[in-house]
C-alpha positions, -999 to +999 in steps of 0.1 A: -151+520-860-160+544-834-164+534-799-200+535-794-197+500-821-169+490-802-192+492-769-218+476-783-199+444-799-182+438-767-212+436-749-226+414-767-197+390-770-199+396-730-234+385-732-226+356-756-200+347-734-220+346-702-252+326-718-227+297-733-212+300-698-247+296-684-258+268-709-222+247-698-230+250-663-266+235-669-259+214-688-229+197-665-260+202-635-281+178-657-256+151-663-251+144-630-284+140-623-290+169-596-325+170-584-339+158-616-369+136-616-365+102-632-385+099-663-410+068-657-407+056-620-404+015-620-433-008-618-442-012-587-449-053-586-408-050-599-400-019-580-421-034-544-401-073-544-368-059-551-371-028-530-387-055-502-348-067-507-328-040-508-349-032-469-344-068-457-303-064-463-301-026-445-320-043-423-298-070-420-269-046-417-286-017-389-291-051-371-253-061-370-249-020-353-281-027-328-285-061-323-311-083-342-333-087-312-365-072-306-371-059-346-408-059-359-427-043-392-450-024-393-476-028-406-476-032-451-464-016-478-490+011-486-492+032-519-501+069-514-508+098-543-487+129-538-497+166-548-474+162-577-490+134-591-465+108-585-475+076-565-449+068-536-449+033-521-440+028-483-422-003-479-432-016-437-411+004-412-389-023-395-387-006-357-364-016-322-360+000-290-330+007-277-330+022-239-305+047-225-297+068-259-283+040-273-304+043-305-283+075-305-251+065-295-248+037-326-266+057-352-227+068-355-214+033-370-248+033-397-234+051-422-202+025-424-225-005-419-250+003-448-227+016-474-212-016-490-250-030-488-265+001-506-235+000-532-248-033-535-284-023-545-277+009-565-280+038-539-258+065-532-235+067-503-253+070-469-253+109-454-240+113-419-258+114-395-283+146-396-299+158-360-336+173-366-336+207-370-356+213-336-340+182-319-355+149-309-344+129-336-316+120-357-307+101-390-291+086-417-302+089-451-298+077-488-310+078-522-309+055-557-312+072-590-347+063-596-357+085-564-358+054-533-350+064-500-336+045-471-336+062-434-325+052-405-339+078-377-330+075-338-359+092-322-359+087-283-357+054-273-370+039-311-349+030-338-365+029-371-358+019-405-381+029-435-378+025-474-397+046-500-402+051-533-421+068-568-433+036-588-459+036-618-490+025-603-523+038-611-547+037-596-520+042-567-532+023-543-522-009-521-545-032-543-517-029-572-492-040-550-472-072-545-474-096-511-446-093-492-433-125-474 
């Protein structure tokens, strides 16, 4: 064999090599789920009543860190068309205020309060808590497999707590969803 043939077969097993390498690497990406989109987001009258839970027990738990007084919603749940053609539902922001940078202060013992209740509903562990890139604000954050969020921000003197979500809804708007009570 000369060594021109010898070149050539070891770069490509070097190639081989590297693209199995590459395809093992993807491949152990997608199993843990990464950044993946879920397939089919939940229905939302399901997805709205047992998302409306999963908020009423963080909000349960924030209000063991804050305090329970002085808590109001927001408004509804509202349904709202992204770019990328998924339809997000906003469950009712749940909002305090806490005077003196105490919103700040406790946003520390969140992440301990919430995780045993997220557990509980399917979510991932809670972050840290994150400061805004530009300041202001601060939070806690965490996600479920099928894409739900759950943030607890400290802006100023507010303390908020909001729940989102992709569910199949179409036309996506509030009409298709559920009465919360």
């Amino acid at each position: 064999m000369t060594e021109q043939a010898t070149t050539r077969r070891r770069g490509a097993t070097t190639r081989t090599a590297g693209a199995v390498l590459a395809l093992g690497v993807t491949a152990a990406l997608s199993a843990c789920g990464g950044d993946a989109e879920p397939a089919e987001p939940p229905p939302a009258p399901d997805a709205v009543t047992g998302y409306e839970q999963t908020r009423q027990d963080v909000l349960a738990a924030v209000q063991d860190v804050y305090g329970a007084d002085g808590w109001a919603d927001d408004g509804s749940a509202s349904a709202t068309a992204q770019d990328d053609g998924r339809c997000v539902v906003f469950l009712p922001d749940a909002s305090t205020t806490r005077a003196g940078g105490e919103g700040y202060d406790l946003l520390a013992d969140v992440p301990d309060a919430l995780a045993p209740v997220l557990d509980e509903h399917g979510f991932g562990e809670p972050s840290d808590v994150v400061e805004a890139e530009h300041g202001g604000s601060a939070s806690v954050e965490a996600e479920d497999p099928a894409g739900w969020s759950v943030r607890v921000t400290a802006d100023g003197d507010v303390v908020r707590l909001d729940v989102s979500g992709p569910v199949g809804l179409d036309p996506c708007d509030e009409a298709g969803l559920p009465e919360l009570g």
